[in-house]
N, CA and C atoms as a LAMMPS dump frame, in Angstrom:
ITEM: TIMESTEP
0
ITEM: NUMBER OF ATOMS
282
ITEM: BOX BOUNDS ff ff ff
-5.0000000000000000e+02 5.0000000000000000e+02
-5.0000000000000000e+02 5.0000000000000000e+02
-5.0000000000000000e+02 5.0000000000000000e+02
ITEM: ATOMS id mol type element x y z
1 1 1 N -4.778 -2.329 -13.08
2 1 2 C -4.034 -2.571 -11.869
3 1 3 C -3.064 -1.415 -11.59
4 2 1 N -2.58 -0.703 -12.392
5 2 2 C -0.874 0.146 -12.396
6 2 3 C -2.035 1.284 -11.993
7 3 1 N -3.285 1.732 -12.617
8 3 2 C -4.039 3.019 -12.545
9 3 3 C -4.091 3.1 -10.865
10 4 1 N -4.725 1.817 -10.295
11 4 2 C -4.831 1.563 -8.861
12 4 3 C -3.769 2.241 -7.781
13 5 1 N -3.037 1.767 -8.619
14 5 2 C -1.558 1.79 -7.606
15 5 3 C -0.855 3.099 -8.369
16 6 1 N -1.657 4.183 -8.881
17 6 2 C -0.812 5.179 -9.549
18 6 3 C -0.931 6.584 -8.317
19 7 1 N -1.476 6.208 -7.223
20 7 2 C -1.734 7.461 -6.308
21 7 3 C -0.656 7.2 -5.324
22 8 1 N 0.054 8.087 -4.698
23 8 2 C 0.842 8.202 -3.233
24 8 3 C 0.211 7.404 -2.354
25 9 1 N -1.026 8.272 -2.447
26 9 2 C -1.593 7.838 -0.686
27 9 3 C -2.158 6.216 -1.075
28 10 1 N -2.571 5.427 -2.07
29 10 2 C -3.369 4.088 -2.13
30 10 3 C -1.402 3.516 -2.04
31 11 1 N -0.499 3.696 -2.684
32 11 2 C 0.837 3.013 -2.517
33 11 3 C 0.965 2.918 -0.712
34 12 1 N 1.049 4.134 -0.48
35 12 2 C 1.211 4.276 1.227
36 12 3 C 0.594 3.078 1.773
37 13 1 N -0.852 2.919 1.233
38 13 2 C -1.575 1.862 1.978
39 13 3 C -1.051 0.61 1.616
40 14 1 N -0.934 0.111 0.66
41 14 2 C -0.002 -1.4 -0.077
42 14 3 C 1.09 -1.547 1.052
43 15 1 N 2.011 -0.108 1.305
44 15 2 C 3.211 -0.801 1.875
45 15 3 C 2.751 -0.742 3.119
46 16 1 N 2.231 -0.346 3.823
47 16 2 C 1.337 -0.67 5.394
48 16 3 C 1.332 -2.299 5.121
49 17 1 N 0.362 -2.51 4.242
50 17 2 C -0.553 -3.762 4.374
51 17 3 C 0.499 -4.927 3.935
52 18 1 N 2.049 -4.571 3.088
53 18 2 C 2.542 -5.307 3.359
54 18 3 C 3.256 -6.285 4.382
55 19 1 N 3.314 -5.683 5.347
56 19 2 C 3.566 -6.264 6.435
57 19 3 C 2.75 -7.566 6.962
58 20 1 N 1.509 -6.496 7.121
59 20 2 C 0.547 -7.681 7.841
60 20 3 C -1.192 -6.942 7.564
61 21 1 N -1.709 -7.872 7.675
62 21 2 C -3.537 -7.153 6.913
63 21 3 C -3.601 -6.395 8.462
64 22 1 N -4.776 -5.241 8.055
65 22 2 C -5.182 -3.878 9.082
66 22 3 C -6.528 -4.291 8.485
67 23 1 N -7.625 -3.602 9.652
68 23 2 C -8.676 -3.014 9.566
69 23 3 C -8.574 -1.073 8.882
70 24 1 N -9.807 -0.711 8.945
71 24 2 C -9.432 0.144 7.699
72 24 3 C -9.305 1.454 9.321
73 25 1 N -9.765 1.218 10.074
74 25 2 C -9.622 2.589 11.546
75 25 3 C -8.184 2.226 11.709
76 26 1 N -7.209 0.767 11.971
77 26 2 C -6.045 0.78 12.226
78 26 3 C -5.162 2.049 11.2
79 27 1 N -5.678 1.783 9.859
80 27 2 C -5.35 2.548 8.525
81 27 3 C -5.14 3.729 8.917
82 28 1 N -6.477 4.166 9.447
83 28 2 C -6.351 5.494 9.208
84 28 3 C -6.014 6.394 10.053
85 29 1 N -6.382 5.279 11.435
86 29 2 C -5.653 6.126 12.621
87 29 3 C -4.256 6.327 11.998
88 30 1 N -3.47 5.645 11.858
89 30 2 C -1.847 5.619 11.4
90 30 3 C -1.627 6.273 10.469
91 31 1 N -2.262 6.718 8.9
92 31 2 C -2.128 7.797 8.838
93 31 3 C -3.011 8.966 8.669
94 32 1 N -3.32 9.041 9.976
95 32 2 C -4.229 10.524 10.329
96 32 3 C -5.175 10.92 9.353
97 33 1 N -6.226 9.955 8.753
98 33 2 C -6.996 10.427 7.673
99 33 3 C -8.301 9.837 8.192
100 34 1 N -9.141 10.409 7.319
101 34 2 C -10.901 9.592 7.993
102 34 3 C -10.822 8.486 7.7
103 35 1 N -11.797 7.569 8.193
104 35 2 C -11.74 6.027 7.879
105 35 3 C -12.907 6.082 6.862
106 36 1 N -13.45 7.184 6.267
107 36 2 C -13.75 7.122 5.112
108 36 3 C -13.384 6.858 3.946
109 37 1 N -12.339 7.984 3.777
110 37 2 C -11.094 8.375 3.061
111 37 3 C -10.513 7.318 2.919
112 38 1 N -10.004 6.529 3.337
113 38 2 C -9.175 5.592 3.355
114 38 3 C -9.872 4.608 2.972
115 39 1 N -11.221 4.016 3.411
116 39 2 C -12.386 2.916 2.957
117 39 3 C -11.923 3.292 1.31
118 40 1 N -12.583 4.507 0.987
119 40 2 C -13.005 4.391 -0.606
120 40 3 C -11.217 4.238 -1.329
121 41 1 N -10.043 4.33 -0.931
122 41 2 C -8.92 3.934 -1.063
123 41 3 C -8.731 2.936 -1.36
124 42 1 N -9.001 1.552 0.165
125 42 2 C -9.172 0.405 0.023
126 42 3 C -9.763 -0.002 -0.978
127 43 1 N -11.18 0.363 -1.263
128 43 2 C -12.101 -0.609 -1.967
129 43 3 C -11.606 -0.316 -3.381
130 44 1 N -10.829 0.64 -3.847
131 44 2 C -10.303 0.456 -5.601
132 44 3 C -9.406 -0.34 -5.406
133 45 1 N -8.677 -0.527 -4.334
134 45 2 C -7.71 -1.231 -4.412
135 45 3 C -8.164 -2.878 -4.491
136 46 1 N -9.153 -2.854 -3.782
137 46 2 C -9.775 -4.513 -3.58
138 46 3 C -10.418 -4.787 -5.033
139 47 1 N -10.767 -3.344 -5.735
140 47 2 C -11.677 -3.263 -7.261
141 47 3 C -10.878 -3.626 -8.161
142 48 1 N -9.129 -3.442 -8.071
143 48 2 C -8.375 -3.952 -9.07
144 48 3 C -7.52 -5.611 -8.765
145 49 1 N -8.097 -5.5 -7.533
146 49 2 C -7.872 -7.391 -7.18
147 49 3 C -6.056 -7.245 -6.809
148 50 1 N -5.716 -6.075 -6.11
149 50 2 C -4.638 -6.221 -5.52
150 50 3 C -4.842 -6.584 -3.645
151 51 1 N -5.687 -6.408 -3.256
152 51 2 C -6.489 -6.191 -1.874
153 51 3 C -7.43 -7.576 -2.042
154 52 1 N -7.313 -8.05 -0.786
155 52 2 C -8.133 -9.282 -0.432
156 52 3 C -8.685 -8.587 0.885
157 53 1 N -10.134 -9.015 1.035
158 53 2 C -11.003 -8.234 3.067
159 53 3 C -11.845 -9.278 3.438
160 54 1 N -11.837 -9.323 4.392
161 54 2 C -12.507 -10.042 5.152
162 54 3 C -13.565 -9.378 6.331
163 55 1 N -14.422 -9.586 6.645
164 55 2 C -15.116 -8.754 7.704
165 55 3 C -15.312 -9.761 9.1
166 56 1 N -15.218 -9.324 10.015
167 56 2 C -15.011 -9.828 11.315
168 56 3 C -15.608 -8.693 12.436
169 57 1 N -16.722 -9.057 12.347
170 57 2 C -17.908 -8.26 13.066
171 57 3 C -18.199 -7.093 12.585
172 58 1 N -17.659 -5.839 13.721
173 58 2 C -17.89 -4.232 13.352
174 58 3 C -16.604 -4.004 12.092
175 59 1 N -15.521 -4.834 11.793
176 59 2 C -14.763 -4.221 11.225
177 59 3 C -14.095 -4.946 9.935
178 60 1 N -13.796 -4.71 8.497
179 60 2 C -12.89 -4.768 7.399
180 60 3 C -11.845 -4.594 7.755
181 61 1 N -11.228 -6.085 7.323
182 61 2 C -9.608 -6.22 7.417
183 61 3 C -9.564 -6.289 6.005
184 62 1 N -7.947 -6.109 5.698
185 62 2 C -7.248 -5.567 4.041
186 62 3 C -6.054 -6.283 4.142
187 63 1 N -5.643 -7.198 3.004
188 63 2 C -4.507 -7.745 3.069
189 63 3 C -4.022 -7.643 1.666
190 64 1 N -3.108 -7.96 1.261
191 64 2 C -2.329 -7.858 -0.137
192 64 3 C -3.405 -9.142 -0.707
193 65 1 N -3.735 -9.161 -1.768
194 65 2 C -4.215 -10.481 -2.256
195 65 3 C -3.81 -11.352 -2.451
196 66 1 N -2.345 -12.045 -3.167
197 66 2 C -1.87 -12.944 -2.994
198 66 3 C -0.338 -12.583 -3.222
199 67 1 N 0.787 -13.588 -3.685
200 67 2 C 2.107 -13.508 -3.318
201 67 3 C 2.568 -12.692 -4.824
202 68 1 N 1.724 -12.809 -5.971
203 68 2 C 2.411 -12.149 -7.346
204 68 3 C 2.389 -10.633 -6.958
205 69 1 N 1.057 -10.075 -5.903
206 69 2 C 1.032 -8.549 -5.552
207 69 3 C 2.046 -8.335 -4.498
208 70 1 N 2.25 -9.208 -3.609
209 70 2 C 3.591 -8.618 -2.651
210 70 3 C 5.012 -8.929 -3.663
211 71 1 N 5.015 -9.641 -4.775
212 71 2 C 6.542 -9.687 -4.968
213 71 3 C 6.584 -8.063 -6.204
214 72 1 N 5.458 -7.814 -6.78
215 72 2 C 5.196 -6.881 -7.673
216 72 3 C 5.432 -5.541 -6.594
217 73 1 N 5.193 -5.588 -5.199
218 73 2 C 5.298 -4.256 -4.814
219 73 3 C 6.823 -4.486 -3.983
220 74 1 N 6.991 -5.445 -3.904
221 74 2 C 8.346 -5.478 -2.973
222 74 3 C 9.441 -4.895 -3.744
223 75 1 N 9.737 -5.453 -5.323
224 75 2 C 10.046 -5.374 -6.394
225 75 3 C 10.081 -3.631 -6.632
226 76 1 N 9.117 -2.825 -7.146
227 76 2 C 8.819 -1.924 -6.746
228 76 3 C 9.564 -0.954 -5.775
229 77 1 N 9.089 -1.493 -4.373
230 77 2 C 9.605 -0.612 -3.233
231 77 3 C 11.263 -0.692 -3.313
232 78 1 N 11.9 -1.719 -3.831
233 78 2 C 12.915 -1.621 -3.535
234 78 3 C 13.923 -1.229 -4.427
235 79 1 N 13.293 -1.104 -5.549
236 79 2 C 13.79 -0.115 -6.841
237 79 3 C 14.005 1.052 -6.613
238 80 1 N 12.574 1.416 -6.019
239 80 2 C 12.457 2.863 -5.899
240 80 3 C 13.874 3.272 -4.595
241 81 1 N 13.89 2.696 -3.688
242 81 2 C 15.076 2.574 -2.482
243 81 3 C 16.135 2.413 -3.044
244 82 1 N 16.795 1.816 -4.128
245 82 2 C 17.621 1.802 -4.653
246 82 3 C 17.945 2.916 -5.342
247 83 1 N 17.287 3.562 -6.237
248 83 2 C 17.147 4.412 -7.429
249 83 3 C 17.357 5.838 -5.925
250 84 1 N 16.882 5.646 -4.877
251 84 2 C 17.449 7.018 -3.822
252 84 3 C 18.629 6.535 -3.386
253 85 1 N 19.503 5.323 -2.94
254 85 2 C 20.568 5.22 -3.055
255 85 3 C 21.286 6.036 -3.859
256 86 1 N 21.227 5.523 -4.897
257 86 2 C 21.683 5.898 -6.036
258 86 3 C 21.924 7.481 -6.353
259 87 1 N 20.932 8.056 -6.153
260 87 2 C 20.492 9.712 -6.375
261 87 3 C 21.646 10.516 -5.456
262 88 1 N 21.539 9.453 -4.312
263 88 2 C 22.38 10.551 -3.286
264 88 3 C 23.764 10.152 -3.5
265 89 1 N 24.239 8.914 -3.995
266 89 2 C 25.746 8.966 -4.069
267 89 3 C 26.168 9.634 -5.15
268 90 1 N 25.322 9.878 -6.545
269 90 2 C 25.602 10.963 -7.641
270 90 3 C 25.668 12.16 -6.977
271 91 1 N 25.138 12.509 -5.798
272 91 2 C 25.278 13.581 -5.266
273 91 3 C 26.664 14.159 -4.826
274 92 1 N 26.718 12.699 -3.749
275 92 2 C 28.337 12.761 -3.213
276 92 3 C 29.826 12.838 -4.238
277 93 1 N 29.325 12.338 -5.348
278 93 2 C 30.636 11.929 -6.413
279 93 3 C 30.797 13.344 -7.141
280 94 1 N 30.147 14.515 -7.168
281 94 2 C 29.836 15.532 -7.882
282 94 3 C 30.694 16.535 -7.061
C-alpha cells in the first residue's frame, strides 16, 4: 500500500479524488497529463485497494476506496501542512 502511494504524481491523484470520485480524462485534463499516463497511475492505485472504479459507459470513475484510506491520507495531508507550518515559523524565529 505505502509503495503505491510512494510517488508525487499517484499522491497528487489521492488528494484530487479526495474530494469527490473523477473519471480518469477529468484527471488528466486537470493535471495536464495523457489519460494514459494517468490510467496506468490509477490502476496501481486500484491494484493496492486504495482506489475503488466504476465504469459508466465510455468512461472510469476513481474514488478513494473506503473511509480507513481517506482518514490515512487526510492524516497524512495534514501532517505534511503542518510540518510546512512549522518549517516556516523556524524560519521566522531565526
Amino acid at each position: 500500500m505505502f509503495r503505491a502511494l510512494g510517488s508525487p504524481e499517484r499522491l497528487q491523484l489521492m488528494e484530487l479524488l479526495l474530494d469527490q470520485e473523477h473519471c480518469v480524462s477529468q484527471l488528466a485534463q486537470e493535471l495536464e497529463e495523457k489519460v494514459t499516463t494517468v490510467s496506468q497511475r490509477l490502476q496501481l492505485l486500484h491494484s493496492a485497494r486504495l482506489l475503488s472504479k466504476e465504469r459508466r459507459g465510455k468512461h472510469m470513475y476513481y474514488k478513494i476506496a473506503d473511509h480507513h484510506v481517506r482518514e490515512l491520507l487526510t492524516s497524512t495531508f495534514d501532517h505534511v501542512e503542518e510540518d510546512r507550518l512549522t518549517q516556516g515559523r523556524r524560519g521566522i524565529d531565526r
